[in-house]
DRENDO-1510 file (C-alpha; in Angstrom, 1 decimal, always signed):
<recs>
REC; n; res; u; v; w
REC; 1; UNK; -12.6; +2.1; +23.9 .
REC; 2; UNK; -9.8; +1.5; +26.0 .
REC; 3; UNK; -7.9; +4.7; +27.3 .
REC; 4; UNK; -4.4; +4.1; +25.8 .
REC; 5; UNK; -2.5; +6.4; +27.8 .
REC; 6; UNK; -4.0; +5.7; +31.1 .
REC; 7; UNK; -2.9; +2.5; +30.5 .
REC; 8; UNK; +0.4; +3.4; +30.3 .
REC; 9; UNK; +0.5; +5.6; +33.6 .
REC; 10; UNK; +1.8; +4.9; +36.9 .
REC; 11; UNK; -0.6; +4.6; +40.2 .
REC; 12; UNK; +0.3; +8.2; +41.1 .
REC; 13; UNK; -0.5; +9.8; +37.4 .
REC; 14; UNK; -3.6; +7.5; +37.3 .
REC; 15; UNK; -5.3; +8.4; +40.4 .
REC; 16; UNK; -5.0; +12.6; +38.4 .
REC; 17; UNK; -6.2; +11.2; +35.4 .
REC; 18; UNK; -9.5; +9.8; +37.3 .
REC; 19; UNK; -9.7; +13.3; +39.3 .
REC; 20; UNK; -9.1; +14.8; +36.1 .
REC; 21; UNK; -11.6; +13.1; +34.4 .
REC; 22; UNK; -14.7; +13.0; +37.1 .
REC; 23; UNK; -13.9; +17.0; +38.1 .
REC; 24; UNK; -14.1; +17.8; +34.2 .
REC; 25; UNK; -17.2; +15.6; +33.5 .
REC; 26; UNK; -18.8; +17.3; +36.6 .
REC; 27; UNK; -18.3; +20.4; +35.2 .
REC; 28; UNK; -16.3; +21.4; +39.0 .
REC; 29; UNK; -15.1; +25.0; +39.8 .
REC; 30; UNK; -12.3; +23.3; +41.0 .
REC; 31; UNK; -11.4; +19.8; +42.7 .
REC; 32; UNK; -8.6; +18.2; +45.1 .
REC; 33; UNK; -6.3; +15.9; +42.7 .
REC; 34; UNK; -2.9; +14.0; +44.3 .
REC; 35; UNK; +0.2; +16.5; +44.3 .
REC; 36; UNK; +2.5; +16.3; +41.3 .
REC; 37; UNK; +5.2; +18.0; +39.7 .
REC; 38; UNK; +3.7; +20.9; +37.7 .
REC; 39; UNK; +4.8; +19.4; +34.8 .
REC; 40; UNK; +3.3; +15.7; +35.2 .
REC; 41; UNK; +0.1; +17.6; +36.0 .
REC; 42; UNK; +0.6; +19.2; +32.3 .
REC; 43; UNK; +1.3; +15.7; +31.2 .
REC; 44; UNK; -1.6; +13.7; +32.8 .
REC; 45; UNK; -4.1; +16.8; +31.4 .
REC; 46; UNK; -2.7; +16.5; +27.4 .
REC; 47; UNK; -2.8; +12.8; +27.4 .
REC; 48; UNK; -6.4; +12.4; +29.0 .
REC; 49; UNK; -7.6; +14.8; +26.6 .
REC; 50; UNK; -5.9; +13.0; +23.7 .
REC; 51; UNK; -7.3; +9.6; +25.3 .
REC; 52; UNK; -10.7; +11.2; +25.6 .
REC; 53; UNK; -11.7; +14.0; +22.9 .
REC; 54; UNK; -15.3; +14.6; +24.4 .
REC; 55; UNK; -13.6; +17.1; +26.7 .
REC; 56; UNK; -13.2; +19.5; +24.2 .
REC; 57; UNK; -14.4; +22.3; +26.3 .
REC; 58; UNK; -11.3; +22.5; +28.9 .
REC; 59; UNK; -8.7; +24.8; +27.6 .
REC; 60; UNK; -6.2; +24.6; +30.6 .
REC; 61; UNK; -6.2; +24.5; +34.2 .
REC; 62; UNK; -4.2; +26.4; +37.6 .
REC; 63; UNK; -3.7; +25.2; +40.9 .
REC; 64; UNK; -3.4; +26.1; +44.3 .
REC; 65; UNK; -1.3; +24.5; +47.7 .
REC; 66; UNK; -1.0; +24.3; +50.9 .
REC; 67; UNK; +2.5; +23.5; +52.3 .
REC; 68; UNK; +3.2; +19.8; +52.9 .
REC; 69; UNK; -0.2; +19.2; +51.5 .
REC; 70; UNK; -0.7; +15.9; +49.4 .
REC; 71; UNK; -3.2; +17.2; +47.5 .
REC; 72; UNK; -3.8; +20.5; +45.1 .
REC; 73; UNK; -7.1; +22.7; +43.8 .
REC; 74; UNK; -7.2; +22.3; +40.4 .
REC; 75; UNK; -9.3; +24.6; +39.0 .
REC; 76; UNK; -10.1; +23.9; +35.3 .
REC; 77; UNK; -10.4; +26.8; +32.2 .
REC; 78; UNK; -13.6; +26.1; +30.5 .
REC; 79; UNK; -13.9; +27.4; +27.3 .
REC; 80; UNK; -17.8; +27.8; +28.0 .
REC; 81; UNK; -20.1; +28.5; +30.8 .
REC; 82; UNK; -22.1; +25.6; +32.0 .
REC; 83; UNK; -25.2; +26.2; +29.9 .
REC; 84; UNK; -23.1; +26.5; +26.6 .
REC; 85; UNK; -21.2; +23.7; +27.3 .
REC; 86; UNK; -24.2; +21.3; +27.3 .
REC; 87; UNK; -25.4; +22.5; +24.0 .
REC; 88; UNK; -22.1; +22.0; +22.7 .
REC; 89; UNK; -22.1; +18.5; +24.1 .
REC; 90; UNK; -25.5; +17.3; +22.9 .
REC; 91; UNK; -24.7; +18.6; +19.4 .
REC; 92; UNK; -21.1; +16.8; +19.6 .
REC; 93; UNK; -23.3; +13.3; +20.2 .
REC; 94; UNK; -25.9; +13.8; +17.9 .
REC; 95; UNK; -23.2; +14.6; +15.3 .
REC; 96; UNK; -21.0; +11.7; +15.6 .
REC; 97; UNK; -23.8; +9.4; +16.2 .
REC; 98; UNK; -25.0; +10.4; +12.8 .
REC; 99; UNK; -22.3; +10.4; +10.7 .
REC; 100; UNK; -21.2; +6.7; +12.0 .
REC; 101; UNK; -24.6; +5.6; +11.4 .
REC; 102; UNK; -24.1; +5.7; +8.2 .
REC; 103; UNK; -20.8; +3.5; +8.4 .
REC; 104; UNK; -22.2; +1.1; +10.9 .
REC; 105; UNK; -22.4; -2.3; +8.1 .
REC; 106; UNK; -19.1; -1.4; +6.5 .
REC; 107; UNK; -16.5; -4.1; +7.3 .
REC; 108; UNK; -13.4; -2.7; +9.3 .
REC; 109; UNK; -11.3; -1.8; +6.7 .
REC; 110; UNK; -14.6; +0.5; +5.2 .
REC; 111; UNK; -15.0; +2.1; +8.4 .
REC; 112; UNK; -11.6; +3.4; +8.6 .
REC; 113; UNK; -11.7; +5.1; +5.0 .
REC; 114; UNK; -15.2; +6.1; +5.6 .
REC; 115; UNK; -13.8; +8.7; +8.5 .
REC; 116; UNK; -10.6; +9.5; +6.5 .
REC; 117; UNK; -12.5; +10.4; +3.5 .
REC; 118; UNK; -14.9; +12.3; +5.4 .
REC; 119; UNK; -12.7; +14.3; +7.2 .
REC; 120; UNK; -10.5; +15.3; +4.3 .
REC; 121; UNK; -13.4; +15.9; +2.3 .
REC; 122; UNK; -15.2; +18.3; +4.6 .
REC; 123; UNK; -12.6; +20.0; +7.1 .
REC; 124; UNK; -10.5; +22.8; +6.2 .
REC; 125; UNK; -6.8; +23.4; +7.6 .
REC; 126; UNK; -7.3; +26.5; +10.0 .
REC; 127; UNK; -4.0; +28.6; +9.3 .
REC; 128; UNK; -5.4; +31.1; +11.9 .
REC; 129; UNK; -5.5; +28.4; +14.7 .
REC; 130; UNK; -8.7; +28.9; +16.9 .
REC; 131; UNK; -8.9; +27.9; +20.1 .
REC; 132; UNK; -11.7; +25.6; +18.8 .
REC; 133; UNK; -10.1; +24.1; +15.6 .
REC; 134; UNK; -7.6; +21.9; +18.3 .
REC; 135; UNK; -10.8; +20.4; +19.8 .
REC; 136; UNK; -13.4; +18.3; +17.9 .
REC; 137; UNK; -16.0; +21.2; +17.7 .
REC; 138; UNK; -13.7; +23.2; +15.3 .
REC; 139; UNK; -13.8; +20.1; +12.8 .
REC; 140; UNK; -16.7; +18.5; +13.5 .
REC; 141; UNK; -19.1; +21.8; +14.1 .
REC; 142; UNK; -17.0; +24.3; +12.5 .
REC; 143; UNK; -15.4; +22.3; +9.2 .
REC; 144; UNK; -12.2; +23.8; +10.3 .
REC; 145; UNK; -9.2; +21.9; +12.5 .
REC; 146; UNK; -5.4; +22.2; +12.8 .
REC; 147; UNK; -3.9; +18.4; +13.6 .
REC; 148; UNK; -5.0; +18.2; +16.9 .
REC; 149; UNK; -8.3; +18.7; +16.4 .
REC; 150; UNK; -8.6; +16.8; +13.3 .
REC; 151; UNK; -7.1; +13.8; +15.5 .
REC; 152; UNK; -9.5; +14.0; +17.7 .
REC; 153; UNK; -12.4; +14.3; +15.6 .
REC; 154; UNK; -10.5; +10.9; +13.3 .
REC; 155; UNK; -10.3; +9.6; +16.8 .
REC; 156; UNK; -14.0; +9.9; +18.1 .
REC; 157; UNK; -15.6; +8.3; +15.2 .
REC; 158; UNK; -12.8; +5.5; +15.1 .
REC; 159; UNK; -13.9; +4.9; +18.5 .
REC; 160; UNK; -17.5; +5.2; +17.8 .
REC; 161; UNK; -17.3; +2.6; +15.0 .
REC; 162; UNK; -15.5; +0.1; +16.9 .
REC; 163; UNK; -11.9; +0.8; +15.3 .
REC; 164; UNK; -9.0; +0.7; +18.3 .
REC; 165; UNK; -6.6; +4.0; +18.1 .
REC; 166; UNK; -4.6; +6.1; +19.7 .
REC; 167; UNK; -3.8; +9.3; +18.7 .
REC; 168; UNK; +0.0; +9.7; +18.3 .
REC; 169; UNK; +2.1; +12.7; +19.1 .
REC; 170; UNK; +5.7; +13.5; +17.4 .
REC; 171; UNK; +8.1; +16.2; +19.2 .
REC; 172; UNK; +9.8; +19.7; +17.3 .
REC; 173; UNK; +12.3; +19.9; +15.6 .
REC; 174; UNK; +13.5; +23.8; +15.7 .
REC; 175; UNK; +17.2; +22.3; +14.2 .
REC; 176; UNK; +15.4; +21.1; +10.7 .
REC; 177; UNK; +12.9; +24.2; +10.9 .
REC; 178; UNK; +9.9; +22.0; +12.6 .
REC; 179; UNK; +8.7; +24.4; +15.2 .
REC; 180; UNK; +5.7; +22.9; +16.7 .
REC; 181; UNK; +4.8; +19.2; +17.8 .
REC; 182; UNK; +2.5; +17.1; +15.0 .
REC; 183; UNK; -0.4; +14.6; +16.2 .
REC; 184; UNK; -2.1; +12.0; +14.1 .
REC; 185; UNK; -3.5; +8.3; +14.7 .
REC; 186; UNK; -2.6; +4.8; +14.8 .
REC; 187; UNK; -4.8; +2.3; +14.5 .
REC; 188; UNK; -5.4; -1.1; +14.4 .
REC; 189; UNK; -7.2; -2.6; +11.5 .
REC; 190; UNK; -7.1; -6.3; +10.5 .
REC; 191; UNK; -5.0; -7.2; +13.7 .
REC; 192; UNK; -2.1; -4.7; +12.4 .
REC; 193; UNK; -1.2; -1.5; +14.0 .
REC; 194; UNK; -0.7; +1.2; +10.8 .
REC; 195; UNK; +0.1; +5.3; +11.0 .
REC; 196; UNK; -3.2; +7.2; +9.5 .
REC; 197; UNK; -2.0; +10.8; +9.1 .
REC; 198; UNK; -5.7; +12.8; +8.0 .
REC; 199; UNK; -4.4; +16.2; +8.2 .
REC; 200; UNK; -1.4; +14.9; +5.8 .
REC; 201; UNK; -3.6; +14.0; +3.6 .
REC; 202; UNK; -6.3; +16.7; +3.7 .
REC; 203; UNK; -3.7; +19.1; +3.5 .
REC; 204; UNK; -2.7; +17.3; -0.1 .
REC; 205; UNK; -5.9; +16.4; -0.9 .
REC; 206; UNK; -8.2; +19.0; -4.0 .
REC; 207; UNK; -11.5; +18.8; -4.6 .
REC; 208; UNK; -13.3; +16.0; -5.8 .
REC; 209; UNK; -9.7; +14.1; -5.0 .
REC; 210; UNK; -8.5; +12.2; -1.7 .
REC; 211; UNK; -5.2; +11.9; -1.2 .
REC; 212; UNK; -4.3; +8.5; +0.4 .
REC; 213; UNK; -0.7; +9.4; +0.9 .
REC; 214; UNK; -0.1; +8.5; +4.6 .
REC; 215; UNK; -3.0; +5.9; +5.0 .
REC; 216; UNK; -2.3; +2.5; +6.8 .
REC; 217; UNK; +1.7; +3.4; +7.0 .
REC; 218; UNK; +4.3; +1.4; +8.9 .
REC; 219; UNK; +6.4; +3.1; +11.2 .
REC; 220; UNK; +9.5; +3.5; +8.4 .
REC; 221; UNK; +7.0; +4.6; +5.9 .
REC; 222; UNK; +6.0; +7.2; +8.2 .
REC; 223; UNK; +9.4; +8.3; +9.7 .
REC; 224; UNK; +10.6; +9.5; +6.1 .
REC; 225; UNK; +8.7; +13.0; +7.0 .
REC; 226; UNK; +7.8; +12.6; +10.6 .
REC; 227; UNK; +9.5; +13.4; +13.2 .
REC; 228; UNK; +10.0; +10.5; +16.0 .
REC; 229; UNK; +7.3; +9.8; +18.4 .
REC; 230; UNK; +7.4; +12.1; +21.8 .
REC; 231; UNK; +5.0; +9.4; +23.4 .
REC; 232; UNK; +5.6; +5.3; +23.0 .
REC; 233; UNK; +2.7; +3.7; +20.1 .
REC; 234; UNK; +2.7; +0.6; +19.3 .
REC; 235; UNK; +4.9; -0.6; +16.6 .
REC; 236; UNK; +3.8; -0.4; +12.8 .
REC; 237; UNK; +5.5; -3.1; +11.4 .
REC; 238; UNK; +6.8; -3.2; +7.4 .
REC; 239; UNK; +4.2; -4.8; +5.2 .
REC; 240; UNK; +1.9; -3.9; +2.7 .
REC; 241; UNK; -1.3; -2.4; +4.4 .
REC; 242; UNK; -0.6; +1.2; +2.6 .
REC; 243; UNK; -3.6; +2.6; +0.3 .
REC; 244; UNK; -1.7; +2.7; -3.1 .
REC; 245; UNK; -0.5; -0.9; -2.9 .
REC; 246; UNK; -3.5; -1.8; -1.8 .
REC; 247; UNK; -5.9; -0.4; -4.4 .
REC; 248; UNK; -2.8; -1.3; -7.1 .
REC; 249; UNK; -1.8; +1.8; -7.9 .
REC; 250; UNK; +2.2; +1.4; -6.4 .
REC; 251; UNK; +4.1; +0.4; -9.4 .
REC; 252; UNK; +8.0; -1.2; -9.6 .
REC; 253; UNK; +7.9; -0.9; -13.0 .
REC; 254; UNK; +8.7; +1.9; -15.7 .
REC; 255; UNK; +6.0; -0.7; -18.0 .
REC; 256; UNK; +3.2; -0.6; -15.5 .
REC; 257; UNK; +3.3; +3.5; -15.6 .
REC; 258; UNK; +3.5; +3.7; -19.3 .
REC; 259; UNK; +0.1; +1.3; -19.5 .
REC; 260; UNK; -1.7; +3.3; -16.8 .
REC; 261; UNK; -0.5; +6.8; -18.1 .
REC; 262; UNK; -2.1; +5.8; -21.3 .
REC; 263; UNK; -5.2; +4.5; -20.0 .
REC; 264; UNK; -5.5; +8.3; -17.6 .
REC; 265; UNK; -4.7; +9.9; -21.0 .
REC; 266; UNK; -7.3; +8.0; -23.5 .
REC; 267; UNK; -10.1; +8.8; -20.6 .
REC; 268; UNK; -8.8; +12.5; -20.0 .
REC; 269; UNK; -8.3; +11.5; -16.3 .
REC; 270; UNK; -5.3; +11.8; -14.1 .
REC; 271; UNK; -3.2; +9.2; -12.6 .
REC; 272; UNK; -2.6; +9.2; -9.2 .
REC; 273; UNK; +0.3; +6.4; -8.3 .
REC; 274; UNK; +3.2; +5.4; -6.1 .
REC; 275; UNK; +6.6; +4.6; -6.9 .
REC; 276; UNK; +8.4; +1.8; -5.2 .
REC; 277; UNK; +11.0; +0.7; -8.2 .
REC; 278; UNK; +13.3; +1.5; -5.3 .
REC; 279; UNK; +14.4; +5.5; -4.5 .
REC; 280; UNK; +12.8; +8.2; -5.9 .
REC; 281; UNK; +15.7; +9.7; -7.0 .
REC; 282; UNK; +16.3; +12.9; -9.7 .
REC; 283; UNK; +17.3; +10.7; -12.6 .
REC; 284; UNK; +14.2; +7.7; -11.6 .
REC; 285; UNK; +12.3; +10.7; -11.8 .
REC; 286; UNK; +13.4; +11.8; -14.8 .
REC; 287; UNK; +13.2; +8.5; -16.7 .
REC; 288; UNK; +9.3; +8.9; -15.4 .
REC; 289; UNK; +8.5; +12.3; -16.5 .
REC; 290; UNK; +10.5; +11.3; -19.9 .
REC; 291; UNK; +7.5; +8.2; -19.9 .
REC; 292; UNK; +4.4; +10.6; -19.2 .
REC; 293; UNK; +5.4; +13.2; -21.6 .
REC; 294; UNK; +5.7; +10.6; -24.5 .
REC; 295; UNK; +2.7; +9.1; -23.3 .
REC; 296; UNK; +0.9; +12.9; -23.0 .
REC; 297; UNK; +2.4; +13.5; -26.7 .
REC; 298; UNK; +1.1; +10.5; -28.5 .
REC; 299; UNK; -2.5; +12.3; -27.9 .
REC; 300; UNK; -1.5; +15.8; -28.4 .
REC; 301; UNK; -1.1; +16.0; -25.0 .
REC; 302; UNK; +1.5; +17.7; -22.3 .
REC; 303; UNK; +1.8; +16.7; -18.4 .
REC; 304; UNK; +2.1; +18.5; -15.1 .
REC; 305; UNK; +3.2; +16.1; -12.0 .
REC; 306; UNK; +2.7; +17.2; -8.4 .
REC; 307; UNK; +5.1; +14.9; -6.6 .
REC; 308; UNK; +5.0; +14.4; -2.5 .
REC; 309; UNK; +8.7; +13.5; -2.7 .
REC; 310; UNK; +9.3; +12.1; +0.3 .
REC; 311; UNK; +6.5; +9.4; -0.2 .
REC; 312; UNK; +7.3; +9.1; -3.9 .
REC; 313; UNK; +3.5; +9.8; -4.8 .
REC; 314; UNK; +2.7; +11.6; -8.2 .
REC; 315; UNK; -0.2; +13.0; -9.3 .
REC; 316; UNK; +0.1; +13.0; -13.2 .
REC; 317; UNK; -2.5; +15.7; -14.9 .
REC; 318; UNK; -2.6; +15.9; -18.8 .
REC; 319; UNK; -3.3; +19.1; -20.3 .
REC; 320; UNK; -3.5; +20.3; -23.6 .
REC; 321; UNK; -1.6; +23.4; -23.3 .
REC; 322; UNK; +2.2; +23.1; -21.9 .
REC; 323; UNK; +2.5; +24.1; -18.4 .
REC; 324; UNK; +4.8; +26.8; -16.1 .
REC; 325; UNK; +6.2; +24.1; -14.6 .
REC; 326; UNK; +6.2; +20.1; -15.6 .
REC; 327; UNK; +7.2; +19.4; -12.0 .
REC; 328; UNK; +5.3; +20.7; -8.4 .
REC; 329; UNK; +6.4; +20.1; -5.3 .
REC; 330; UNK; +3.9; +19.1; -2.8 .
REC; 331; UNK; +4.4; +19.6; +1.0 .
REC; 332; UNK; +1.9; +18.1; +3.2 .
REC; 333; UNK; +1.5; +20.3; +6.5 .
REC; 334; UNK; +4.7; +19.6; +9.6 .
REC; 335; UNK; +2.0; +20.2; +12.0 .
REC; 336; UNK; +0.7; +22.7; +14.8 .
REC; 337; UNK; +1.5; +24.3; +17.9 .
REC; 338; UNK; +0.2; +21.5; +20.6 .
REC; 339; UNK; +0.6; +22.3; +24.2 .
</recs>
């Protein structure tokens, strides 16, 4: 796959990346890379690691100068010694090669859900944040990831599978209580660049049910709970590549819940749906949960929605006895710490 960031890179930061890359690959004690700013050095290290996720086993890196030198040492942090790092990387191939062996005769659009669901149906959120879980090894060896590391890992079997993407990266926010930088992917599937969010969704998702909340996203879909881009992506333009309006489950009209509510309710199932009969305001909200629990009653029946506001999705449950609350509030995770 085609390294998106280097792409993007001037001579200067490209000729690091390359020394970057070669000195990390060789598994160097340290290695003579152009001189940069310390901070464009930080930069060319986070995007060539987000290009290129089988280096999972370089945790930072120091340097060293001479005065009026062109060059710096770098000398890398390896999380592992030599021998423990060449396990790690056989059992990082093996692994992907296996899992997208299984995916290989899917059509595109296959593929892509095939890593999605995967991931959200095997990976835990890591609230204690291991060094590991912001590398592939914590989701792919461990079942365990924060969003950096589950990026990677949706970004490794993207690429492995012959889907283009880039794993996108969105800035704090400490003035609206976001405290730490968010990553996630964009791909391109069918020709069309679309936001694909796993940890979102994983963070949403219960078992035995996949949320498909930001799946194939355009960039304003996206934007409603994401804070703007701290890297360029290409654009995701407006359209109708998300999950829900895809598999039919995005209704405009009060009718079109009422018949699928009914359905969920004869086959003691939940419905899982979108709303795009404009805003999701209060009183729309209302005239919905006023639908579901007549719906719910006509069987003896109560309802329980857990609603991810900001993308107007609700997950309507049916139960016999009258819950705490008729109305959750879901919040899918505002990301990790990142470097």
């Amino acid at each position: 796959m085609e390294a998106y960031y280097r792409q993007h890179m001037d001579k200067d930061r490209q000729s690091v990346y390359h020394a970057m890359k070669t000195g990390f690959t060789a598994l160097s004690p340290s290695f003579p890379v152009l001189r940069l700013e310390s901070a464009a050095l930080n930069d060319v290290f986070f995007q060539l690691r987000l290009d290129c996720p089988e280096i999972f086993y370089v945790s930072g890196f120091s340097y060293r100068f001479y005065r009026d030198a062109d060059h710096v040492e770098l000398m890398p942090q390896y999380l592992f010694d030599k021998g423990k790092i060449r396990d790690h990387q056989q059992a990082m191939a093996a692994r992907v090669a296996k899992l997208c062996r299984a995916a290989q005769t899917m059509h595109e659009g296959e593929r892509e859900q095939y890593v999605h669901d995967f991931l959200c149906e095997n990976v835990r959120y890591d609230k204690l944040k291991k060094p590991y879980s912001h590398e592939i090894i914590g989701p792919l060896g461990q079942g365990v990831g924060v969003c950096e590391g589950i990026a990677k890992a949706a970004k490794i079997l993207l690429d492995n599978l012959g889907i283009w993407n880039a794993i996108a990266v969105s800035d704090a926010a400490p003035d609206k209580g976001i405290r730490y930088r968010h990553a996630w992917n964009v791909v391109r599937v069918g020709g069309v660049f679309r936001h694909l969010d796993v940890t979102f969704d994983l963070s949403l998702s219960q078992k035995g049910l996949v949320r498909h909340d930001y799946y194939n996203l355009s960039d304003q879909q996206i934007l409603r709970d994401h804070q703007p881009l701290l890297y360029p992506m290409p654009p995701c333009p407006a359209g109708d590549g998300s999950y829900y309006r895809q598999k039919k489950l995005s209704f405009t009209k009060l009718e079109e819940v009422e018949n699928r509510a009914r359905q969920a309710v004869r086959k003691k199932k939940p419905l899982l749906f979108q709303w795009r009969g404009g805003y999701l305001t209060r009183e729309v909200l209302g005239e919905l949960m006023a639908l579901l629990e007549r719906v719910a009653g006509e069987k003896g029946r109560h309802v329980q929605v857990s609603l991810n506001w900001p993308q107007a999705v609700l997950l309507a449950d049916f139960p016999e006895a009258p819950p705490a609350q008729a109305v959750v509030a879901q919040e899918a995770n505002e990301g990790e710490l990142l470097p």
